[in-house]
C-alpha positions as CSV (number, residue, x, y, z in Angstrom):
1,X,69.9,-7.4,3.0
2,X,71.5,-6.9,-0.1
3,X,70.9,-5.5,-3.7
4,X,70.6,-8.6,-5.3
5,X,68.6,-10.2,-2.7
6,X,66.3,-7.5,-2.8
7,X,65.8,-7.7,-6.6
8,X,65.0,-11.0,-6.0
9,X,62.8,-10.9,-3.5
10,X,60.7,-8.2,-5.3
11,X,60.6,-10.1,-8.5
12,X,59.0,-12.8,-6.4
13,X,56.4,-10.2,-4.9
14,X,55.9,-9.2,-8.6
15,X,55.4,-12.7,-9.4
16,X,52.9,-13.3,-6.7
17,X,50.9,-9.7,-6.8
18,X,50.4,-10.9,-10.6
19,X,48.7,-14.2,-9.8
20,X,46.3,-12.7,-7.0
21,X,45.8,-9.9,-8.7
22,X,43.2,-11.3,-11.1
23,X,40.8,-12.3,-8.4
24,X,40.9,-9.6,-6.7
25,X,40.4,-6.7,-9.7
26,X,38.8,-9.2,-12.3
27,X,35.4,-8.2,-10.9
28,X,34.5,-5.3,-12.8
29,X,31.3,-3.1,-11.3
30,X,28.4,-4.5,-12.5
31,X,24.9,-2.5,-12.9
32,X,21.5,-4.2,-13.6
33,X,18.0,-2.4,-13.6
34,X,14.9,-4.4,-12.1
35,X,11.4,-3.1,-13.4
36,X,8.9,-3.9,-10.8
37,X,4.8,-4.9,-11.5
38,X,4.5,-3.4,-7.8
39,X,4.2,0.6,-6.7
40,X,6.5,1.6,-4.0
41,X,3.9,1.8,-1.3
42,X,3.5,-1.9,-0.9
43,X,6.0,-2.5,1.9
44,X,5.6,-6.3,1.4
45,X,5.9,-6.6,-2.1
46,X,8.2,-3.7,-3.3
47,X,9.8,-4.0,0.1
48,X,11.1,-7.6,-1.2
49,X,12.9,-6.1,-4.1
50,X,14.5,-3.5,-1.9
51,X,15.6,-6.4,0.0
52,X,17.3,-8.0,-2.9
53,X,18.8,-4.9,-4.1
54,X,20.5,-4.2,-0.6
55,X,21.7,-7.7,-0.1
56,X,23.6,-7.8,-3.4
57,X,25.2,-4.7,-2.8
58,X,26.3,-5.7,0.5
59,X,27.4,-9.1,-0.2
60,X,29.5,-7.5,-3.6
61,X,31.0,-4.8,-1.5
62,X,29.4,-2.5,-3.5
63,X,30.4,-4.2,-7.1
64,X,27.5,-5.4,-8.0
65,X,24.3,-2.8,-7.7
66,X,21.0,-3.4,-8.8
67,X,18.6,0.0,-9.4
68,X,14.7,-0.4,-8.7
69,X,12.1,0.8,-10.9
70,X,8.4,0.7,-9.7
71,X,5.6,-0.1,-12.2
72,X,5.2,2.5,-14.3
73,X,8.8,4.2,-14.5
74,X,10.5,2.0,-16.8
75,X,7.4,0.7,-18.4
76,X,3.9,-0.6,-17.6
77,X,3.1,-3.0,-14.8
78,X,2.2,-5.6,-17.0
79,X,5.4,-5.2,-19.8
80,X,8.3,-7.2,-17.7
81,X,7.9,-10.1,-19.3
82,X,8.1,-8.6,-22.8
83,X,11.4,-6.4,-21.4
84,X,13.2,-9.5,-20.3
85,X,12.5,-11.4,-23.1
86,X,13.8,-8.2,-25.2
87,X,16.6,-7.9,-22.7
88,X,15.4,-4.0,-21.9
89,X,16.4,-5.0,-18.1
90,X,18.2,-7.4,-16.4
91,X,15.3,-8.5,-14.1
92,X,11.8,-7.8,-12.8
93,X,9.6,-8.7,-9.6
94,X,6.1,-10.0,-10.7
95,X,3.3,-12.2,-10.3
96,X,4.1,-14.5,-13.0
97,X,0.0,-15.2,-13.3
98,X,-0.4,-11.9,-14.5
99,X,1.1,-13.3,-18.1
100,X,-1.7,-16.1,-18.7
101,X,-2.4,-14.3,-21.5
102,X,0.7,-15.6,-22.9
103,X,0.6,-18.7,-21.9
104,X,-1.5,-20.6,-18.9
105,X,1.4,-21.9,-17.2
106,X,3.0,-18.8,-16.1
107,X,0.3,-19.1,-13.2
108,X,2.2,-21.9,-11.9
109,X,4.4,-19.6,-11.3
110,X,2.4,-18.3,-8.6
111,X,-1.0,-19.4,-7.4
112,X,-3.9,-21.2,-9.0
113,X,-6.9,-22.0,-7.9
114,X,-7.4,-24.5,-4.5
115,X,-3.6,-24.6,-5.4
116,X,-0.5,-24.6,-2.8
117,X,-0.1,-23.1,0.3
118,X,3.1,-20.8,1.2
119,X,5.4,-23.5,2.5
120,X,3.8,-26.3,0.3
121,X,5.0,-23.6,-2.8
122,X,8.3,-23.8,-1.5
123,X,8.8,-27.2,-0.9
124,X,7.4,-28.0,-4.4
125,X,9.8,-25.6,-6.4
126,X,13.0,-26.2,-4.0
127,X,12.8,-29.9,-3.1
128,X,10.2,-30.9,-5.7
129,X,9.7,-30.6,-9.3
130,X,8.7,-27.1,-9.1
131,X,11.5,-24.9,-10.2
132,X,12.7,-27.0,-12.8
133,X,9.8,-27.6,-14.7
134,X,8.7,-23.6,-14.7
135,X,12.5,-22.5,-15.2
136,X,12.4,-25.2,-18.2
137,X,9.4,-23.2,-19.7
138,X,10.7,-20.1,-18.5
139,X,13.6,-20.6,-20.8
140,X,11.6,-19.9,-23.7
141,X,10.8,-16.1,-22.9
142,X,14.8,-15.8,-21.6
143,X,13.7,-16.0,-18.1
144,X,15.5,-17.8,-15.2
145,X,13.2,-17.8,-11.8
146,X,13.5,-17.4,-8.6
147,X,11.0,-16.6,-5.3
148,X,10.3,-13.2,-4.2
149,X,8.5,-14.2,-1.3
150,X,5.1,-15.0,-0.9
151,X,1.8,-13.7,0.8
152,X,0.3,-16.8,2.1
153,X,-3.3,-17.4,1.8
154,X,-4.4,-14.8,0.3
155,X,-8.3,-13.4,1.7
156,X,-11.1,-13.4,-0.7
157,X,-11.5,-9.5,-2.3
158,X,-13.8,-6.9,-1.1
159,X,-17.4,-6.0,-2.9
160,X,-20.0,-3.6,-2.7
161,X,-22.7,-5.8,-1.9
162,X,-23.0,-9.2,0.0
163,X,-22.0,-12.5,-1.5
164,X,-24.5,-14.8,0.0
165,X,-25.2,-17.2,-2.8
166,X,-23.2,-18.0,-6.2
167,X,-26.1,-16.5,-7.8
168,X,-24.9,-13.0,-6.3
169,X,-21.8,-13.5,-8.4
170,X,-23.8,-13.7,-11.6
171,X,-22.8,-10.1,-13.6
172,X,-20.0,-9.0,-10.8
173,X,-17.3,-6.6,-12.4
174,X,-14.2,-7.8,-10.3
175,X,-10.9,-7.1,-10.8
176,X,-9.0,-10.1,-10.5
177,X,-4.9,-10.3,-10.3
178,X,-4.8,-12.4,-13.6
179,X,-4.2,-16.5,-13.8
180,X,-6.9,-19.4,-13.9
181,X,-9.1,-17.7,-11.3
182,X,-10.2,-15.4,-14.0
183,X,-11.3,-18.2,-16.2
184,X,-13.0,-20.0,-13.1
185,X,-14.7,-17.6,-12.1
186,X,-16.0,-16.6,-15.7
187,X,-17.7,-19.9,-15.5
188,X,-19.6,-18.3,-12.4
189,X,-20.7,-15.4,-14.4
190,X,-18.1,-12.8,-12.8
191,X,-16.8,-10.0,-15.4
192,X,-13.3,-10.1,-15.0
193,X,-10.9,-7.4,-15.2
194,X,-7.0,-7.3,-15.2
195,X,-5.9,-3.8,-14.1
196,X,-2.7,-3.2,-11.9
197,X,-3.1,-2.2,-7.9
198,X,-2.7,1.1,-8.4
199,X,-5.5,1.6,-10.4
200,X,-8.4,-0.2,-8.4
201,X,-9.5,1.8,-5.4
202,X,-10.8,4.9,-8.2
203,X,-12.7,2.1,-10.1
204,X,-14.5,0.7,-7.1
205,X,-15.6,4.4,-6.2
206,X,-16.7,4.9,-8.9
207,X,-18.4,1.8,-10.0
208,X,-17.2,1.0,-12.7
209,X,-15.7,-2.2,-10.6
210,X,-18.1,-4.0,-8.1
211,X,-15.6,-6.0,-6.3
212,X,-11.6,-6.5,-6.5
213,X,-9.2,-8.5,-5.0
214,X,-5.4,-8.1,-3.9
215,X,-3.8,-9.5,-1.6
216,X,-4.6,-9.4,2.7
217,X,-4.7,-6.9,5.1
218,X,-1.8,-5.5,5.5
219,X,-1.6,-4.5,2.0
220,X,-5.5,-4.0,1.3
221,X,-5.7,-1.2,3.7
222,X,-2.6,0.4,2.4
223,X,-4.7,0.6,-0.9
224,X,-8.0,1.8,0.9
225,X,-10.2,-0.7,-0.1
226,X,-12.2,-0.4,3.0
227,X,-13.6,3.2,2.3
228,X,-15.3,1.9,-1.2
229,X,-15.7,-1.7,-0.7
230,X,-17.3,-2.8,2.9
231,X,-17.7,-6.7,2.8
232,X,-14.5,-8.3,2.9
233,X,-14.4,-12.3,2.0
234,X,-12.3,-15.0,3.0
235,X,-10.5,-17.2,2.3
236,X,-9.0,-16.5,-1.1
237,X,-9.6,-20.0,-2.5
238,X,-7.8,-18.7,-6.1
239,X,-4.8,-18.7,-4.1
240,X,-3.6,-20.5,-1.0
241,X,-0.2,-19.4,-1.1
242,X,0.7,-16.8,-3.8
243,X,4.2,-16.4,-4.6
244,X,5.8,-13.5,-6.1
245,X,8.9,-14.1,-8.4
246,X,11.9,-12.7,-9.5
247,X,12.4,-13.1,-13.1
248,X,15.7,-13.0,-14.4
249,X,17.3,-11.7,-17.9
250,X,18.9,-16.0,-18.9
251,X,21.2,-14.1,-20.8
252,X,22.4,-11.5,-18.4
253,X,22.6,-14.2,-15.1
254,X,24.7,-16.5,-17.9
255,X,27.2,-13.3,-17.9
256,X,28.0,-13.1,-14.5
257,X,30.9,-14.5,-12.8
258,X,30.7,-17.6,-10.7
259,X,31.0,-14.9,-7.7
260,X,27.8,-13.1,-9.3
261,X,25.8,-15.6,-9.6
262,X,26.1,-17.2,-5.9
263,X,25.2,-13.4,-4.8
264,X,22.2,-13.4,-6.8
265,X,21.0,-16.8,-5.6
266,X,21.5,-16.1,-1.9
267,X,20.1,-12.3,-2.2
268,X,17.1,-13.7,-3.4
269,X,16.6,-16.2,-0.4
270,X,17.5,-13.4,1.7
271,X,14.4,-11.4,0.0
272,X,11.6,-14.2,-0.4
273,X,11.9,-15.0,3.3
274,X,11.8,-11.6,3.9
275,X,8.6,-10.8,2.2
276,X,6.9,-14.2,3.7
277,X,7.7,-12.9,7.2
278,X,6.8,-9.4,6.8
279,X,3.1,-10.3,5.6
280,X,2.1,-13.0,8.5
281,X,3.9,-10.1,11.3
282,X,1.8,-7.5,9.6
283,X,-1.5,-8.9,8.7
284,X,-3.2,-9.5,11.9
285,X,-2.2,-6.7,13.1
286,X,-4.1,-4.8,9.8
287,X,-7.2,-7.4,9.9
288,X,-8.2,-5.8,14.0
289,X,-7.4,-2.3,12.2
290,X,-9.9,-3.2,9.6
291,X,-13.0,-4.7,11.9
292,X,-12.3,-1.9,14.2
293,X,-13.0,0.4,11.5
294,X,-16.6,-1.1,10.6
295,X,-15.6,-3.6,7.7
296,X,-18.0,-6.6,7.8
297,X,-15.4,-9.8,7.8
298,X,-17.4,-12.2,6.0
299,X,-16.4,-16.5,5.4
300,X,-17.7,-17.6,1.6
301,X,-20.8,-19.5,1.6
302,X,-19.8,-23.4,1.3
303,X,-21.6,-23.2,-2.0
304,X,-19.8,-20.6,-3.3
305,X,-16.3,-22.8,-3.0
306,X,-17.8,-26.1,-4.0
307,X,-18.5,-23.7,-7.2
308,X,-15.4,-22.3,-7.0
309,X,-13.4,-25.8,-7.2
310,X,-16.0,-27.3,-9.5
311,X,-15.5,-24.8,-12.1
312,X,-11.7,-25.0,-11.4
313,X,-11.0,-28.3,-11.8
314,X,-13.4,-27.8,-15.3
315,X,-10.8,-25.2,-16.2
316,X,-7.8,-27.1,-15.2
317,X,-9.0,-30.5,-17.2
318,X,-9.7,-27.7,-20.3
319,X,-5.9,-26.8,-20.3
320,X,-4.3,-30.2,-20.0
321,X,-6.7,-31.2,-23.3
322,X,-4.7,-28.4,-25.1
323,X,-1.2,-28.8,-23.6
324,X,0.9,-31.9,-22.6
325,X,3.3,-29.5,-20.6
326,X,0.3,-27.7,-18.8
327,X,-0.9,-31.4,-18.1
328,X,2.8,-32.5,-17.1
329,X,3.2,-29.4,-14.4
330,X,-0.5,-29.7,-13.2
331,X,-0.3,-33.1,-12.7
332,X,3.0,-33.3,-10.9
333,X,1.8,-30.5,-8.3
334,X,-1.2,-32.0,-7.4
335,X,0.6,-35.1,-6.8
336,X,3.1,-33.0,-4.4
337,X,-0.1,-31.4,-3.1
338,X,-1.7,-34.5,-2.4
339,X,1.2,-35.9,0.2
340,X,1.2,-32.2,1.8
341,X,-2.4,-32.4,2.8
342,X,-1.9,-36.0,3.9
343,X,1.3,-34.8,6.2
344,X,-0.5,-32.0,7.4
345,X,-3.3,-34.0,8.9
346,X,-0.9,-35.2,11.4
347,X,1.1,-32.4,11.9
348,X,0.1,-28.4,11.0
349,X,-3.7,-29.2,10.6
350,X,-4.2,-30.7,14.2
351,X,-1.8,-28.4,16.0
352,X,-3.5,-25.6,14.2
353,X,-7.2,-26.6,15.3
354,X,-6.4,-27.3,18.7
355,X,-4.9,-24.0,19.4
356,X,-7.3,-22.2,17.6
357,X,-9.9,-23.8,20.8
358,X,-7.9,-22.6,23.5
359,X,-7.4,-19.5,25.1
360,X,-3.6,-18.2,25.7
């Protein structure tokens, strides 16, 4: 070859190592911080973030990191929200019911009472209405959603004494995870209390609590509960299928590539299964830990739930009189709830119940 064919043919290599250069180098590193409601020690729940974290990396080749921060390190369990909407972090992992405070519908969010199971959740915020109404009010705090993964039915808190009427509810000091429940079961004459996880198992030995509840086994024994609480109830009627979320900076997510942003929606997919596995592989396993070590597993009295849904559906007919949207999201999921349970009948529900009556 000669000189002035190899001039040319390097001006055309130029040429062409211009125009793919740009997609290969125009990723610059990108570093995001998620503050967690959640201490490190919950597997499930923490584990879920780690999860997410690991997942981006991997999928970015390493361009794209996310740091985790459990409650407490960056700021308190219950300041996410307030951090996102500041943009003080890029994301969080919550239970959006914890911010009722703000506003009653962040518990749709999550769970509320005689609500949606796990898969029901899903279907209703993927293939439903879900997502978009709560990422539509989301938008006003800076907030795009997404599922962290969720616990399933969630079992019905441990107390110091038996439950064997409503009446034995009357004066209870429970520590309740936020949302509607609260409010429901105010109407009961339970004291509620809002305190994060980490906080609980002191309160209950010393009294100052009478009752608390979490999540399910697997998690409940991590926190000790057992030791200071010995009646545990089921099922936890407040929430059928709680999902955890990952909230997400709207401005930050809005700055990502295209590349970005497809990592961030499958990493969190990757996570929220995750998490949904995890807890039904580990909970049975924990529940035969827990009877084995003396606690007295104990079903709710049927008048206890008809009082439990009664006051509910008082509470959920007291929001809608105050707030067309709450009314707009309430009423479309029990809509979506409604052609669940009829499915189900024929389907889950029957399967379920006749291999519950047979031995394997």
């Amino acid at each position: 070859m000669d000189r002035r064919s190899l001039i040319k043919n390097a001006g055309i290599a130029g040429v062409l190592a211009a125009a793919v250069a740009p997609a290969v180098h125009a990723q610059a590193a990108v570093r995001w911080r998620l503050a967690s409601s959640f201490p490190k020690s919950l597997d499930t729940i923490f584990g879920s973030a780690e999860k997410f974290s690991q997942t981006v990396k991997a999928l970015s080749g390493g361009k794209f990191e996310v740091s985790l921060h459990a409650a407490g390190e960056l700021m308190p369990a219950f300041g996410v929200v307030d951090a996102l909407e500041n943009s003080t972090v890029e994301m969080a992992q919550t239970a959006p019911y914890y911010f009722t405070g703000k506003n009653s519908i962040f518990a749709f969010g999550c769970a509320v009472p005689f609500g949606l199971t796990a898969r029901q959740m899903d279907a209703w915020m993927e293939h439903g209405n879900g997502r978009k109404l709560f990422d539509a009010f989301c938008a006003n705090y800076n907030i795009k959603s997404y599922s962290a993964g969720n616990t399933g039915t969630q079992m019905g808190g441990w107390y110091r004494k038996e439950i064997k009427s409503v009446a034995d509810l009357k004066g209870l000091k429970m520590r309740l995870g936020g949302g509607l429940f609260g409010e429901a079961m105010a109407k009961l004459g339970v004291v509620s209390q809002n305190m994060p996880a980490g906080d609980v198992y002191q309160a209950l030995e010393k009294g100052t609590l009478d009752s608390t509840e979490f999540v399910g086994p697997h998690d409940d024994q991590k926190l000790g509960f057992n030791k200071v609480a010995p009646f545990y109830y089921y099922p936890g009627w407040w929430e059928g299928g709680a999902e955890l979320e990952f909230f997400v900076n709207a401005k930050a997510y809005a700055a990502l590539s295209a590349e970005n942003k497809a990592i961030v929606d499958a990493a969190t997919r990757v996570a929220a299964r995750d998490m949904t596995a995890k807890y039904d592989a580990f909970n049975p396993v924990a529940l035969k830990k827990l009877v084995a070590d003396k606690t007295q597993l104990k079903a709710f009295p049927k008048d206890v739930m008809d009082a439990g849904f009664k006051a509910s559906m008082e509470v959920f007919a007291e929001h809608e009189a105050k707030s067309p949207e709450f009314k707009k999201i309430h009423q479309d999921m029990r809509a979506f709830q409604r052609d669940q349970l009829l499915w189900e009948r024929f389907s889950e529900l029957r399967f379920n119940q006749y291999m519950s009556s047979v031995k394997l």
